[in-house]
C-alpha positions as CSV (number, residue, x, y, z in Angstrom):
1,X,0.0,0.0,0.0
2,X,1.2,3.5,-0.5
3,X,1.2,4.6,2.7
4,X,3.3,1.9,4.1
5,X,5.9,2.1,1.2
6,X,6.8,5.6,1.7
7,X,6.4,7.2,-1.9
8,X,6.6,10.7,-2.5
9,X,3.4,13.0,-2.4
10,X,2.6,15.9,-4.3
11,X,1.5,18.9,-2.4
12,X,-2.4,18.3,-2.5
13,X,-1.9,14.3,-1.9
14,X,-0.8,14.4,1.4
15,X,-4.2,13.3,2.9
16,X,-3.1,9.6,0.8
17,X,-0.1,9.5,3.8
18,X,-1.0,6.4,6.7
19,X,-0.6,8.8,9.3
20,X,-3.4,11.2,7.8
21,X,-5.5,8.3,6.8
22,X,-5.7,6.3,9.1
23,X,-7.4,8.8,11.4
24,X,-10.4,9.4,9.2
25,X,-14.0,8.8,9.7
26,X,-14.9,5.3,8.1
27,X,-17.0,7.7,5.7
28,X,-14.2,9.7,4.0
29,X,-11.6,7.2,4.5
30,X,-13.5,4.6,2.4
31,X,-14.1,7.9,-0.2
32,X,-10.2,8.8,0.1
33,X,-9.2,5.1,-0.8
34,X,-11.3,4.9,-3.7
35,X,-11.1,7.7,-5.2
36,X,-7.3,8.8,-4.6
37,X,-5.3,6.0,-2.8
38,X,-6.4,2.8,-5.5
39,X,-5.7,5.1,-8.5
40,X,-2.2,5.7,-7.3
41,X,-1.5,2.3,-6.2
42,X,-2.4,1.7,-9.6
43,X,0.5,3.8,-11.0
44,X,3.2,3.4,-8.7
45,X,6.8,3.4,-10.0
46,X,5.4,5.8,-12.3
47,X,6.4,4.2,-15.8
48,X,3.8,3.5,-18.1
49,X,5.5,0.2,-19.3
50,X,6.8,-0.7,-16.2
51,X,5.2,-4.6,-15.2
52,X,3.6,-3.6,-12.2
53,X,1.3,-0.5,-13.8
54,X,0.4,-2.8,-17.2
55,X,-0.7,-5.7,-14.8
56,X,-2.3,-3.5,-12.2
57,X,-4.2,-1.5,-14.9
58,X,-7.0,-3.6,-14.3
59,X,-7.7,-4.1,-10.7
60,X,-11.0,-3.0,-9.4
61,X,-11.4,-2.0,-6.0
62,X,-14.1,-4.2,-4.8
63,X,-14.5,-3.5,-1.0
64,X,-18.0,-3.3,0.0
65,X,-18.2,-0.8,2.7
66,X,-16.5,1.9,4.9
67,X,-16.9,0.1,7.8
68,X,-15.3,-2.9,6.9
69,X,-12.3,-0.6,5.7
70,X,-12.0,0.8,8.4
71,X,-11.4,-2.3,10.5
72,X,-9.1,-3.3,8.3
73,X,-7.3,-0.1,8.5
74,X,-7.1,-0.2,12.2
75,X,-6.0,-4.2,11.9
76,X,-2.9,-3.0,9.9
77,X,-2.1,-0.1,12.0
78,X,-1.3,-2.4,15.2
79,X,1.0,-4.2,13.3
80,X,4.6,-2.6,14.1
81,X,6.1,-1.7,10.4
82,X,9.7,-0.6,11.4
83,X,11.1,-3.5,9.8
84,X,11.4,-2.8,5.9
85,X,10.0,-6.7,5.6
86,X,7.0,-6.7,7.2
87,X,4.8,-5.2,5.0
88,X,6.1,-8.0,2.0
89,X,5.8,-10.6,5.0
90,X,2.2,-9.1,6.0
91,X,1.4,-9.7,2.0
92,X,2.8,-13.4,1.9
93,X,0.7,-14.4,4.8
94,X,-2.5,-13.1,2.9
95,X,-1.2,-15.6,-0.4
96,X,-0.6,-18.1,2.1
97,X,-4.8,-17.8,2.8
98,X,-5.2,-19.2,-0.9
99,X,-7.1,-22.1,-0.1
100,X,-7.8,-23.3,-4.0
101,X,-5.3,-23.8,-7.5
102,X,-5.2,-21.7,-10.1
103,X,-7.4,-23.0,-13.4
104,X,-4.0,-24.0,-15.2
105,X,-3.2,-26.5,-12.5
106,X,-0.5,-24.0,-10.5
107,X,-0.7,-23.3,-7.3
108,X,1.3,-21.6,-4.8
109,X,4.2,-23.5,-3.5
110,X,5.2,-23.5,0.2
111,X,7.4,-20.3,1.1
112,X,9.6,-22.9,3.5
113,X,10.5,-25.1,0.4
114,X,11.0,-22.0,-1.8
115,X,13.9,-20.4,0.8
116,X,15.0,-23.9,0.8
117,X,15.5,-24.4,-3.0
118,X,16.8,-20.6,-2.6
119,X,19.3,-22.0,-0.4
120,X,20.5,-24.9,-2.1
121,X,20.9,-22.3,-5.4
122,X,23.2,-19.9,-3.7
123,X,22.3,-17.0,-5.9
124,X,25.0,-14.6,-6.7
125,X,24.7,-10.6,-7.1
126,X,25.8,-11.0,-11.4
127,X,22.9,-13.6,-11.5
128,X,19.9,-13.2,-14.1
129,X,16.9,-15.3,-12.3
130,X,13.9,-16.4,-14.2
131,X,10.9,-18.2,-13.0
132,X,9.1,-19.3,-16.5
133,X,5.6,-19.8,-14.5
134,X,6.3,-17.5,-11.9
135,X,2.5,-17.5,-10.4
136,X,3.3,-14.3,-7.4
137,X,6.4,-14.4,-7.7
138,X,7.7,-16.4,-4.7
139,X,10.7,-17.4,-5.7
140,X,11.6,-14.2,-7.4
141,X,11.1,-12.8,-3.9
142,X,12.9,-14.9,-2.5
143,X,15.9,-14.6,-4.4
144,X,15.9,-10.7,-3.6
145,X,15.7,-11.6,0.3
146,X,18.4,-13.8,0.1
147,X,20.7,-11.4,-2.0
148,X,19.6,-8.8,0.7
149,X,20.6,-11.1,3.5
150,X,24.1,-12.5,1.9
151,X,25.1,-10.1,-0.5
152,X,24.3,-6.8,1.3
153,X,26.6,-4.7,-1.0
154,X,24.1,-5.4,-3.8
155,X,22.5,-2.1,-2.8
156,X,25.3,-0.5,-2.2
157,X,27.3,-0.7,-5.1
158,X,25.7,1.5,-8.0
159,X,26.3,-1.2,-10.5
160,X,25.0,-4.1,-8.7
161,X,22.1,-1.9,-8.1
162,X,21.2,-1.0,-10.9
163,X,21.3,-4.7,-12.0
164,X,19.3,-5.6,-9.2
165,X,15.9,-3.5,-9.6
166,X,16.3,-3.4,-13.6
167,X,17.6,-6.6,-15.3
168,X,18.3,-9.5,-12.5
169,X,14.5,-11.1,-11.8
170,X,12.4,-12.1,-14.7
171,X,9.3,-13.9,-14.9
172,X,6.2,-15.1,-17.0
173,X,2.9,-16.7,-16.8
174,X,-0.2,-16.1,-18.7
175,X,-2.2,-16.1,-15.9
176,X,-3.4,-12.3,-15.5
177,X,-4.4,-12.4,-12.1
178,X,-1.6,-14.3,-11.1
179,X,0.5,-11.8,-12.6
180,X,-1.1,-8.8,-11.3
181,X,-0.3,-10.6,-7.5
182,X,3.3,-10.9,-8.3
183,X,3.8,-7.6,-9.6
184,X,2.2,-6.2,-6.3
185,X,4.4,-8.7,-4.3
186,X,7.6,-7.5,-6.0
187,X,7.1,-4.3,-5.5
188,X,5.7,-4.6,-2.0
189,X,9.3,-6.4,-1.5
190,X,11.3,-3.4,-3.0
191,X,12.1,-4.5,-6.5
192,X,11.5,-1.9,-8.7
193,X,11.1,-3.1,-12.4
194,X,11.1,-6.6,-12.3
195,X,10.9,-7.6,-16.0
196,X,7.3,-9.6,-15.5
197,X,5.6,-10.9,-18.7
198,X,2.4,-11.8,-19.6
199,X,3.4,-14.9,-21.7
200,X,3.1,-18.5,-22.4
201,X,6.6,-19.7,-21.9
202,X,6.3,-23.0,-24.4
203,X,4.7,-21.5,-27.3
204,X,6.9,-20.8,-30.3
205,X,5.7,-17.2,-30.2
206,X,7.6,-17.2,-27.2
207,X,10.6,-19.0,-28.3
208,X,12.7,-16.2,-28.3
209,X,14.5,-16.5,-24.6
210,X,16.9,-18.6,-25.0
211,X,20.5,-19.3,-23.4
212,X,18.9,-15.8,-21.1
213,X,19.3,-16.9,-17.6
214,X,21.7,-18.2,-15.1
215,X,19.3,-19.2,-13.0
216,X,16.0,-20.5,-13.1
217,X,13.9,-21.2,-9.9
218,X,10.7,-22.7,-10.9
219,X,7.2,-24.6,-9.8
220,X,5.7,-25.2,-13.1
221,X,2.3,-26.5,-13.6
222,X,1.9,-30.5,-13.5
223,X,-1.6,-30.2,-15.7
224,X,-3.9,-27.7,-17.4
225,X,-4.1,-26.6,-21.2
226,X,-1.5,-27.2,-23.9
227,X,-1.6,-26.1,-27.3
228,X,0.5,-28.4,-28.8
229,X,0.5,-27.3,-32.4
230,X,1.8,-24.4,-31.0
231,X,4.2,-25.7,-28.9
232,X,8.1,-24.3,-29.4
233,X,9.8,-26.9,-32.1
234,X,12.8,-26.9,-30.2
235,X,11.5,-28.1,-26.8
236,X,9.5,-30.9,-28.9
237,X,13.3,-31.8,-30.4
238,X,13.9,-32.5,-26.7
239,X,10.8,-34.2,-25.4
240,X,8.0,-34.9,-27.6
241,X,5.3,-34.9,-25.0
242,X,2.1,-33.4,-24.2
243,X,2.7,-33.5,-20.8
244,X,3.9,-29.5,-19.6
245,X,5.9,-31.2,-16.6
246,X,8.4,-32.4,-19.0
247,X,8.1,-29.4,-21.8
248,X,9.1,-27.1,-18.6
249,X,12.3,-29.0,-18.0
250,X,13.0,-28.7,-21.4
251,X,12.5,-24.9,-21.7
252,X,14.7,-24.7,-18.4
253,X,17.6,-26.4,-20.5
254,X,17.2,-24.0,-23.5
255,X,17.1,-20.8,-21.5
256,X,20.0,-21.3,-19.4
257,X,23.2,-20.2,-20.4
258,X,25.8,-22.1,-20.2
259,X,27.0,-22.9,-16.7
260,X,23.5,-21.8,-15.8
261,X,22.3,-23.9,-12.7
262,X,18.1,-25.0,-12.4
263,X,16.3,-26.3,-9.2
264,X,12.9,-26.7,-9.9
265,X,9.6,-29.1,-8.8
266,X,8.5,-31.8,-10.6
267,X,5.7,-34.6,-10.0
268,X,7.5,-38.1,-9.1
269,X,5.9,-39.3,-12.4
270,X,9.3,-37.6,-14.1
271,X,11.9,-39.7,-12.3
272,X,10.5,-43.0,-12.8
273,X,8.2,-42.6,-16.2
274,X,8.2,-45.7,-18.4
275,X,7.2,-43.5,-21.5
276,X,9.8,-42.7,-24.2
277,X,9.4,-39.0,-23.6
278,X,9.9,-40.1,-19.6
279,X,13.8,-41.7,-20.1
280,X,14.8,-39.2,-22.8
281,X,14.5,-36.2,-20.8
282,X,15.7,-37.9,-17.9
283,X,18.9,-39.6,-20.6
284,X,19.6,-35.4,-21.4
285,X,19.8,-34.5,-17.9
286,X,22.1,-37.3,-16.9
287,X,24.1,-38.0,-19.9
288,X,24.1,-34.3,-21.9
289,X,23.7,-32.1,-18.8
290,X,25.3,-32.3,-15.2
291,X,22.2,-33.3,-13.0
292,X,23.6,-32.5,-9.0
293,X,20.6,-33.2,-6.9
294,X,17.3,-35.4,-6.8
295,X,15.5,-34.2,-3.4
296,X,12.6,-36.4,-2.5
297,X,9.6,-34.8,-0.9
298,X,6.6,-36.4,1.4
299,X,3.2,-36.5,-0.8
300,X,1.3,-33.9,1.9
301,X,3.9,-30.9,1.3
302,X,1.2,-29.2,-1.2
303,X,-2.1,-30.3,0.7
304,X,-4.2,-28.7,0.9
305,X,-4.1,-27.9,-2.7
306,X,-2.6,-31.4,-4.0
307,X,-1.7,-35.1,-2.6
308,X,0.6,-35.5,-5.3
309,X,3.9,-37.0,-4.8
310,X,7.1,-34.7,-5.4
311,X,10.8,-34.0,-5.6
312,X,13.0,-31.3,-6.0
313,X,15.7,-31.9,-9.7
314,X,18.7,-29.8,-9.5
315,X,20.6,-29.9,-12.6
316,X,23.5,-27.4,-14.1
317,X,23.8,-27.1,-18.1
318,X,26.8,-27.7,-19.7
319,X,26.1,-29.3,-23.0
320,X,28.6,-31.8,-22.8
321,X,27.5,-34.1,-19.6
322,X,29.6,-33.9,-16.2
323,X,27.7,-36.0,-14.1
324,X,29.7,-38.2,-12.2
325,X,27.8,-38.9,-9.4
326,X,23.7,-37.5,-8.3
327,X,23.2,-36.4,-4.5
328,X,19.9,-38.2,-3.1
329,X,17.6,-37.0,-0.2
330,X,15.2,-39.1,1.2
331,X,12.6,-36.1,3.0
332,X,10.4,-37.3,5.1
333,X,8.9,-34.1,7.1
334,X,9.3,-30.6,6.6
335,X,8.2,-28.9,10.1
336,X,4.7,-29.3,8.8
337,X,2.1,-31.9,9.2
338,X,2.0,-33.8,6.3
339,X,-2.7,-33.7,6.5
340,X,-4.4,-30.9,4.9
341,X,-4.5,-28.9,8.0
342,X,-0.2,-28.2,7.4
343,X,0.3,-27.4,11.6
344,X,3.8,-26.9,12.9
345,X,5.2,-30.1,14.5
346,X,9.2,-30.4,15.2
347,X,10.4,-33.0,13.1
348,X,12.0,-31.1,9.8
349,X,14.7,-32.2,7.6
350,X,15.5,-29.2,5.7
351,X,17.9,-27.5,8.0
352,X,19.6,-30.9,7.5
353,X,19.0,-31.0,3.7
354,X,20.6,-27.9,3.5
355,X,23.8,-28.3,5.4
356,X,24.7,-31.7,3.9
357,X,24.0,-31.3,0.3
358,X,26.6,-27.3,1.3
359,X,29.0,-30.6,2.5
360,X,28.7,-32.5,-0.5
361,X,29.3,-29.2,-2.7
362,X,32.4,-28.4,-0.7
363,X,33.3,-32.1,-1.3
364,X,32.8,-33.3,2.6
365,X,31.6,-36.0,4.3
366,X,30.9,-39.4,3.0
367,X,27.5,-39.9,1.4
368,X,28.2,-43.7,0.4
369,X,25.9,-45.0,2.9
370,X,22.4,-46.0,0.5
371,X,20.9,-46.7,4.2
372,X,21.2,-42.5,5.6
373,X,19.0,-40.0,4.4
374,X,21.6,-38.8,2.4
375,X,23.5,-40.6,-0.5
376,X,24.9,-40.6,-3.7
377,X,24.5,-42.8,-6.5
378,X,27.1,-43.4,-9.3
379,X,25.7,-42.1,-13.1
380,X,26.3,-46.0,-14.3
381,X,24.1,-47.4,-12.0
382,X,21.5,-44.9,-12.8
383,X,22.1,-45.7,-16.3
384,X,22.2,-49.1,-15.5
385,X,18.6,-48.6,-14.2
386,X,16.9,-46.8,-17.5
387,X,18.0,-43.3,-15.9
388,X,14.7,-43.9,-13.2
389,X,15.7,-41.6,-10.6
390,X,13.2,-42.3,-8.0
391,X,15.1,-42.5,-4.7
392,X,13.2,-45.5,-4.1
393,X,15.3,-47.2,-7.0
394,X,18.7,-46.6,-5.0
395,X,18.1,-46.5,-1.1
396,X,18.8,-49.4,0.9
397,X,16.6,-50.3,3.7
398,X,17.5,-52.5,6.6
399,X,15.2,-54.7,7.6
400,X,15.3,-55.6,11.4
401,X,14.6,-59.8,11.7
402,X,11.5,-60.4,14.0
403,X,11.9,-63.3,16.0
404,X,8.6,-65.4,17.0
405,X,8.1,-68.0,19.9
406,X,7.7,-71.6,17.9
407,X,3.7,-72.4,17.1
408,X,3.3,-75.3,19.6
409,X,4.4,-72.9,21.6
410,X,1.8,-70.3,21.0
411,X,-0.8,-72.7,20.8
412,X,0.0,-73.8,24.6
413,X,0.2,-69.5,25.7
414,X,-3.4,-69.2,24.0
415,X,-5.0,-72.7,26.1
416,X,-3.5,-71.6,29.4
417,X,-5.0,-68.2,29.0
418,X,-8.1,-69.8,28.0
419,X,-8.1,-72.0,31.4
420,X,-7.5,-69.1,33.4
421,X,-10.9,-67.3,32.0
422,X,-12.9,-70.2,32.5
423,X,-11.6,-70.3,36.1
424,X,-12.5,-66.3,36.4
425,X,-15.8,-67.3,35.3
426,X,-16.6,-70.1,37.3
427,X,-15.7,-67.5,40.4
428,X,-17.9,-64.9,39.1
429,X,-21.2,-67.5,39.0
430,X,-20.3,-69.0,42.4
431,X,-20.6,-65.3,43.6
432,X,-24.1,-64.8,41.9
């Protein structure tokens, strides 16, 4: 909101400033906010072309009454906004309250596994992000935190800068009310001109980014619709497939540059798919590309939106294979209850996930060990196995030998327990 971003008024707009409005009636707060406030929140950052004014030029201010304006005014006014993240925080919380998918089959991903794929990415201040089905923008936002947090002299060096609100984050989707969340949840989080696109990333009209990014971050829809005549030829020359899960990976390899690095979701249906489309894209990846990382996730980490089954690929391009060996994690809880209610509980393995697979990067500890959590498996054997990657494939699991009492034996247990009730009973009718 305006007020809480701290824009710069003309002289005859100083009534739009939080500590002015706050304090009006319900009446002319609810007249103020209409009339003055929404039109500029419309146009902030000021440039016509900028992606947060072309996707905000539709919004419609739909609250119903003053009164209920007012509370909410007064909710957001006891909430202490010193911190500079609050407000984006404030706004997360409020995406977090999506309780349905979007009609294309996205839907927003968990903020806890986003800064956790964040993590495991490491992004750098030179870095060009891209999310191709960026939804709002999580992982674009997410990227700017950690850069904030890591790299503070991103903001302070007038290059870096620069590079940071103009050309590092870039995103697309073709959802328009998707698109008009992210661009509010940028800018809410102090990017100023992310480069946010209305566009459907596999279509050959759209066929033009390629070899763009050096990272891509990315969730991308497991169903909805597919035109497939007008699907980009060069993705097809990769995996001819109707199925967008495997079209998105393919789109991740052509718009990465070289040495570009990619961790994004897929359904578990990728790593073990029987289908030719299935073992090619996972043959690329392994044989053609460096693949790092499979991450294996519990089924209940997108309820309540979706049981479906999921992992985490991590893969760097190089056009000329370099996998050696692929890091394994076998996740089984991520602070969350895995049921569609999603409450806090204390087991989690990401803090673990996070500092091993750091290890394995820096080339310590031993990850031989198919029983741990943790493991690696060599690119023969995966080869070996059709390229499935399902962790299930790979991961040993000891078996503990039960040890029963011999049947006679049981039988004789079960007959002197039986003589024992009869006795009971035989005490209970003499007592009648």
């Amino acid at each position: 909101m305006p007020f809480i971003t701290d824009p710069v008024f003309e002289k005859d707009q100083q009534q739009l400033r939080w500590s002015r409005f706050k304090d009006f009636e319900p009446e002319r707060k609810f007249n103020v906010f209409r009339d003055e406030v929404f039109p500029f929140i419309k146009s902030l950052n000021g440039r016509a072309g900028s992606s947060y004014t072309k996707f905000m030029q539709d919004a419609v201010f739909i609250m119903p009454n003053p009164a209920l304006l007012d509370k909410v005014v007064n909710m957001i006014d006891d909430i202490p906004m010193k911190d500079r993240d609050t407000k984006g925080d404030l706004y997360e919380y409020m995406l977090s309250k999506i309780a349905s998918a979007g009609q294309n089959g996205q839907f927003r991903t968990p903020r806890h596994i986003i800064k956790m794929m964040v993590e495991l990415s490491a992004p750098t201040p030179k870095d060009s992000i891209c999310d191709p089905a960026c939804g709002t923008c999580g992982f674009l936002v997410a990227a700017a935190e950690y850069l904030q947090d890591h790299h503070p002299q991103i903001l302070r060096d007038k290059a870096l800068k620069q590079h940071f609100h103009q050309h590092m984050f870039h995103g697309s989707d073709f959802d328009s009310s998707m698109l008009r969340i992210g661009a509010m949840n940028m800018t809410l989080h102090g990017i100023d001109n992310p480069q946010i696109e209305d566009r459907d990333s596999l279509s050959e009209e759209h066929a033009d980014q390629r070899e763009a990014y050096s990272l891509i971050l990315a969730n991308p829809p497991f169903k909805g619709s597919l035109d497939y005549d007008g699907t980009a030829k060069d993705l097809l020359q990769i995996s001819k497939t109707k199925k967008t899960e495997l079209l998105f990976i393919s789109l991740f390899l052509k718009q990465l540059k070289a040495g570009g690095r990619c961790a994004c979701i897929v359904p578990d249906g990728v790593l073990f798919g029987s289908s030719k489309a299935h073992r090619q894209i996972r043959q690329t990846l392994v044989e053609e590309q460096k693949l790092d990382a499979v991450i294996s996730m519990p089924s209940g980490v997108f309820k309540p939106y979706a049981g479906v089954s999921t992992a985490i690929v991590m893969f760097t391009r190089t056009d000329s294979g370099g996998t050696d060996k692929v890091w394994f994690y076998d996740m089984q809880a991520d602070g969350l209850s895995l049921d569609d209610k999603r409450e806090p509980i204390e087991a989690n393995n990401i803090p673990d996930i996070i500092q091993q697979y750091q290890q394995y990067q820096q080339g310590q500890g031993d990850f031989s060990d198919k029983k741990a959590r943790a493991f690696t498996v060599d690119k023969q054997e995966i080869a070996d196995n059709k390229y499935d990657l399902s962790i299930n494939r790979y991961k040993e699991i000891e078996y503990e030998e039960v040890v029963y009492d011999p049947p006679l034996q049981i039988l004789d247990q079960l007959q002197a327990l039986e003589a024992d009730i009869q006795t009971d009973l035989k005490e209970l009718r003499a007592m009648l």
